[in-house]
Structures are given as structure tokens and as C-alpha cells.
N, C-alpha and C positions, 0 to 999 in steps of 0.2 A: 903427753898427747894420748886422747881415746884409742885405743888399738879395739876395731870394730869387732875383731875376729873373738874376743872372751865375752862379747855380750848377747851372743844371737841365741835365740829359742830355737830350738829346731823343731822339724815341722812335724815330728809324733807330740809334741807338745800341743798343739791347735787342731782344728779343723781342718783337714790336709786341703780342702777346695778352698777354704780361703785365703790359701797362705801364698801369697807370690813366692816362682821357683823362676832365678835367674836358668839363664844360658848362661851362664858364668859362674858356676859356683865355686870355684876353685882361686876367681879373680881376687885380687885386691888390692887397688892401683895406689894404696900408701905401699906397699913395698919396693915401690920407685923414688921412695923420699931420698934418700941421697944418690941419686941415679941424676943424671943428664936431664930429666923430664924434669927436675924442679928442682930451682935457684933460690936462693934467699928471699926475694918477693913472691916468690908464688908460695913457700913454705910458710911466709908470714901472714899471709890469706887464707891458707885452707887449717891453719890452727888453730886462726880464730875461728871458724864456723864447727871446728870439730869441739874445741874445750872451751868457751865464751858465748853460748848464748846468751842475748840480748835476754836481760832484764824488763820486766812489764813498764812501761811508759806512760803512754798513751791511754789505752782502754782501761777502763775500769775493772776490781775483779771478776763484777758479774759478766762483762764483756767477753774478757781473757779465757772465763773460765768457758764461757757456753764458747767461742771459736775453736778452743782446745778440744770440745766434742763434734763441734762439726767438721773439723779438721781429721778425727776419727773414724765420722762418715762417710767423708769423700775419701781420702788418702787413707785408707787402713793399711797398719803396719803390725799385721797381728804374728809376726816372724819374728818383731824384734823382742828383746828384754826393755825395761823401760831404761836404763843407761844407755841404749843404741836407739831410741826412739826418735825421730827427728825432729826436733822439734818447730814444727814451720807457723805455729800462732804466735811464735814469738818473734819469730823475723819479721810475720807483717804487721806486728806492733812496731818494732824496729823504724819499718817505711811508714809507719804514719807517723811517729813521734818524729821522722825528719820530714815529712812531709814529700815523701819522693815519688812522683810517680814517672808515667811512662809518658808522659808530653802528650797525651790524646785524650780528649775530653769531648764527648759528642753533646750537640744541643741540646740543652734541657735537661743533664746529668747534674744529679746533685754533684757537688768537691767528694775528691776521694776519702779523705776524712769523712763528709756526712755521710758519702754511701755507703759505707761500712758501719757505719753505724745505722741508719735506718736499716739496712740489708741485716742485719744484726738482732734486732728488734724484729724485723718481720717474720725470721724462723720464728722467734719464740713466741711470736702472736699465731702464727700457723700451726705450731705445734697444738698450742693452749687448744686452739678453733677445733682444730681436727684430733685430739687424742685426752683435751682437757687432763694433760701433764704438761711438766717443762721437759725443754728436748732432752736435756740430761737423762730423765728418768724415761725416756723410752727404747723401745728395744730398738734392738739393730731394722728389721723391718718397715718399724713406725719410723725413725729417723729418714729413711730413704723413704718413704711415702711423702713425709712434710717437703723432701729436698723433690722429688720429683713434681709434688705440685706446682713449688715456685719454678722449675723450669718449667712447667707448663703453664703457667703465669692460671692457675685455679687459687687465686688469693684473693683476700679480702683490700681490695686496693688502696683503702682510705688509712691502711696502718704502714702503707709504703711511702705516701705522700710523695706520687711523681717519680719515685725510683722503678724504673722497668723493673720488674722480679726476673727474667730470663735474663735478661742484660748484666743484673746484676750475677746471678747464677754464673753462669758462662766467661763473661769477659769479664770480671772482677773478681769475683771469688775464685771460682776455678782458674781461672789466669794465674793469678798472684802466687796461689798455692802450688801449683807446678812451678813455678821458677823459681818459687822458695826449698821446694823441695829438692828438686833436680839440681842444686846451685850447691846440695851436701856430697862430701866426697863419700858415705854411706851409700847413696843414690847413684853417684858413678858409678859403684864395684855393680852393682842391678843391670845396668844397662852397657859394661863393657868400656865404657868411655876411660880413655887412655889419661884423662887428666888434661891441664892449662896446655894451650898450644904452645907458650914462654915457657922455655925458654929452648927444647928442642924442636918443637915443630912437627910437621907431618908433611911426610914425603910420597908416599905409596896411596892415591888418593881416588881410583879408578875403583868401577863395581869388584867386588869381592877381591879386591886389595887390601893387606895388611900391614903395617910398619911390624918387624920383630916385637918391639915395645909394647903394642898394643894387646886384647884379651882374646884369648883363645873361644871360641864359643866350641863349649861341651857335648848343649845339647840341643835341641831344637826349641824353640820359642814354646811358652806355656799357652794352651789352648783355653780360652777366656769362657768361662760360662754362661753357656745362651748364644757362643758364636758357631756359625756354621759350622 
């Protein structure tokens, strides 16, 4: 099993501003693997998502490969080594090749399949429009300029063919990729989270209540750039 703790970069390695700094850094809720917190069904689940990433299915490579950079742009993990990197383009390859979504489909929504695939093509016609590269070869800046145009739906609309750009931004892309991400036990040790409610539960469940079990917070929340 990945043991997270020998593959982290630490943060004189990078950019210290862009480097997420848990309130937990001390945490690391696989050290309750043979603890009361996890039974053989839940051990069987989080080992797959630690040492079994999903195989490319679904998308094509040039698909795989450009999600795999905008997955960099939204979710940057400039903390980890690339053995601890998460890899969340491959899970949402995962749910298209089973075809899973989340039972809500609003009017006039392309299938989860085509929207990701149009929403797919339309960065990399944005990209083209606006920086005449592919997103691949643009810098960190220019990537988040293409991605904030399409949430601001300043696209060329006839390469979307009827897929909302904001819609897709928002509730499709950025949806899927948080719960892809946040769904790795790497992403727990970030956020404190104690691990599957199965098979011991949580008892102590009032504001600023803790179970023992649960993660110490160190230090105070990291102050986000650009916020108050």
C-alpha cells in the first residue's frame, strides 16, 4: 500500500504561496488502518484508490492527456511528488467508461459523455482563440485566463455546440473533480477527515466537538490569496 508520508515535496521545494499548508500536518488517517476505524470492507476500498488507479478507457490520449492539464489548473498539487499526485483524470475517465453519473441532467444538456467531451474541445479551441497555443504549452496564467473566460461564458459559442461553458465549468468539471479528489485518502489527511463512518462511527458530533480518533488541528486555516 502507498504510504503518503515518503512522497511529499516539501514546501522549500516550490513556491511557498502556492503550496497548500494543511491544519493537519502532523495528520495521517491511514495510521488507523488496523484501528477500530477500518474493517476489511472499508480497507478494501481505500486500497484500491491508493494503489489501483483506473486505467485510460474512455477518452482518447489527446483527451486524457489535455484533462490531465486542466486538472493541474484547477486542482494544483504543487506539494506533492508525482507518486503522491492524485490522480483525479483518471477516475473521471473511470465514470465515463461506466457511464455513471449523478441522476440530474438539466434541459438541453448534452449526455455526460458528450459534455465532456465538447467541454474538452472547447478549452482547447479557447486556448487556440485566445493564446494561439494548445493549453498544454501555456503558462500557469494563460491556462487560468482560458478557464476563467469559459466561466465567464466569453467563448466562441459555435465550438460548444449548445453545451453552457459556465455550466459546464462549475457543475460538471469542477463538481466531478472535487469529489474525485476529495474521495482519496491523500485528500483526507488535507482536510482532517477521520476516514469512512463504517465501521466505527462518530459519536461527539456538536460545534467544536471531537471523537479522540479524529485530527488534531495544529494550526489555523491557510489564508487564501486575494482573500480578505
Amino acid at each position: 500500500m502507498t504510504d503518503p508520508t515518503t512522497t511529499k515535496i516539501t514546501s522549500s521545494e516550490v513556491d511557498a504561496q502556492s503550496v497548500f499548508q494543511t491544519p493537519y500536518p502532523a495528520y495521517q488517517v491511514l495510521a488507523k488502518w488496523d484501528s477500530p476505524s477500518f474493517d476489511d470492507a472499508t480497507r478494501l476500498v481505500v486500497a484500491k484508490r491508493l494503489d489501483d488507479a483506473p486505467q485510460r478507457q474512455f477518452l482518447s490520449e489527446t483527451h486524457f492527456a489535455l484533462l490531465r492539464v486542466v486538472m493541474d489548473c484547477v486542482l494544483p498539487q504543487p506539494e506533492r511528488s508525482a507518486d503522491a499526485r492524485i490522480p483525479v483524470e483518471a477516475f473521471i475517465d473511470e465514470m465515463l467508461q461506466a457511464n455513471r453519473g449523478n441522476g440530474t441532467r438539466l434541459e438541453g444538456t448534452p449526455t455526460q459523455r458528450e459534455a465532456w467531451l465538447q467541454g474538452l474541445d472547447g478549452i482547447e479551441h479557447e486556448s487556440k482563440r485566445r493564446h494561439q497555443k494548445e493549453f498544454a504549452s501555456l503558462s500557469p496564467d494563460q491556462q487560468s485566463d482560458v478557464m476563467q473566460a469559459i466561466d465567464d461564458q466569453d467563448v466562441d459559442e459555435a465550438t460548444w455546440k449548445g453545451l453552457h461553458p459556465q455550466r459546464f465549468f462549475r457543475s460538471i468539471l469542477m463538481k466531478e473533480s472535487v469529489k474525485a479528489y476529495y474521495a482519496h485518502p491523500f485528500a483526507w489527511n488535507e482536510i482532517g477527515f477521520g476516514g469512512p463512518a463504517a465501521p466505527r462511527g462518530y459519536v461527539r458530533l456538536g460545534p467544536d466537538e471531537r471523537d479522540p480518533w479524529e485530527a488534531v488541528q495544529e494550526r489555523m486555516p491557510q489564508t487564501v490569496k486575494g482573500s480578505p
